[in-house]
N, C-alpha and C positions, 0 to 999 in steps of 0.2 A: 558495399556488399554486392558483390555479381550473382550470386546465388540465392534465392529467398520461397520457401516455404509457408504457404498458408495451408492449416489445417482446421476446420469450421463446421460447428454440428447446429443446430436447434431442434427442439421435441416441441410439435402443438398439439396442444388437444381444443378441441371442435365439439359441441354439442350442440342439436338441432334437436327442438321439439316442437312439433307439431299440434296443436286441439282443434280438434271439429266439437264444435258447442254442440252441434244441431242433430248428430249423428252419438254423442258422446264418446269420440275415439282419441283416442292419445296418441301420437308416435314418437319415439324418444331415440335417436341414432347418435351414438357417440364416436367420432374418429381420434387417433393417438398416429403421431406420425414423427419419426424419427428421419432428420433431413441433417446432409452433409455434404458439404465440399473441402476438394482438397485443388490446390492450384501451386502450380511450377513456374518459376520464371528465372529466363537466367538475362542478363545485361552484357554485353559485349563491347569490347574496348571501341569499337564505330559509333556508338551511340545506337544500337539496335538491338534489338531483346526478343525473346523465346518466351512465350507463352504458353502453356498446356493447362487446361481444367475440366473437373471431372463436377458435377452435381447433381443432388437432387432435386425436384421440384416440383411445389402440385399445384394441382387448377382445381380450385374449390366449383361447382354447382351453382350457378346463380338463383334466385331469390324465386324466379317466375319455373324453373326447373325442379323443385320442390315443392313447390306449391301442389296438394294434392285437388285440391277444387277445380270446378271448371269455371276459365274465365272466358267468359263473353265479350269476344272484343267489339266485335259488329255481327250481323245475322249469319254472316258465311262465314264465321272465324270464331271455331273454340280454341280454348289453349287449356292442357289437363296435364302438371307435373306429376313428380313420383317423391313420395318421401325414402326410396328405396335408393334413389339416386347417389352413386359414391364419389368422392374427387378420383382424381386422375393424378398420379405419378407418373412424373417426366425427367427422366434419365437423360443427363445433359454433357456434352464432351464439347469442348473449343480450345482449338490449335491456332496459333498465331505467330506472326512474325511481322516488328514493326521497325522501319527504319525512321530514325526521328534527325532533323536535321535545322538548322537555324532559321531557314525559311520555307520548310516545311515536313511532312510529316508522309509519311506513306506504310500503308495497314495491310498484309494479307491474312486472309480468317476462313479458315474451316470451321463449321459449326452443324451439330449435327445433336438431333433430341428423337 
């Protein structure tokens, strides 16, 4: 086949809860996220192929970035997350064109987020 179609979805959900014993506060953030790719590629009678892809994709929040408390690393160094903090959607485009050959291989890539 010279012509070949991917078409690709996942839905996550995410929930982050927070409790402060001490303060008795709750935080409860739920994210729902609808993530898709779609990728083109065609093969050419040289042994060299056409690439295009389009995607979604997210950057979850790390662990220390939510964290509402203050952590005391050392006497000059607080660190105070936010339970308010959201991920990040990353709109993802890559164009390619690859020559592939018996001893070796050569890649050119536009890539752009």
């Amino acid at each position: 086949k010279k012509l070949r179609f991917l078409l690709s979805s996942n839905i996550e959900s995410f929930q982050n809860i927070v409790t402060d014993s001490i303060n008795n506060n709750k935080t409860n953030n739920t994210y729902f996220n609808f993530l898709s790719e779609l990728s083109i590629s065609y093969l050419f009678k040289n042994n060299s192929n056409f690439f295009i892809s389009s995607k979604v994709d997210i950057q979850r929040p790390g662990a220390m970035m939510l964290n509402p408390f203050i952590d005391i690393v050392s006497p000059l160094i607080a660190r105070q997350g936010s339970t308010e903090v959201n991920l990040q959607k990353l709109y993802i485009t890559r164009l390619e064109y690859r020559i592939i050959r018996k001893k070796y291989s050569q890649s050119f890539e536009l890539y752009n987020s």
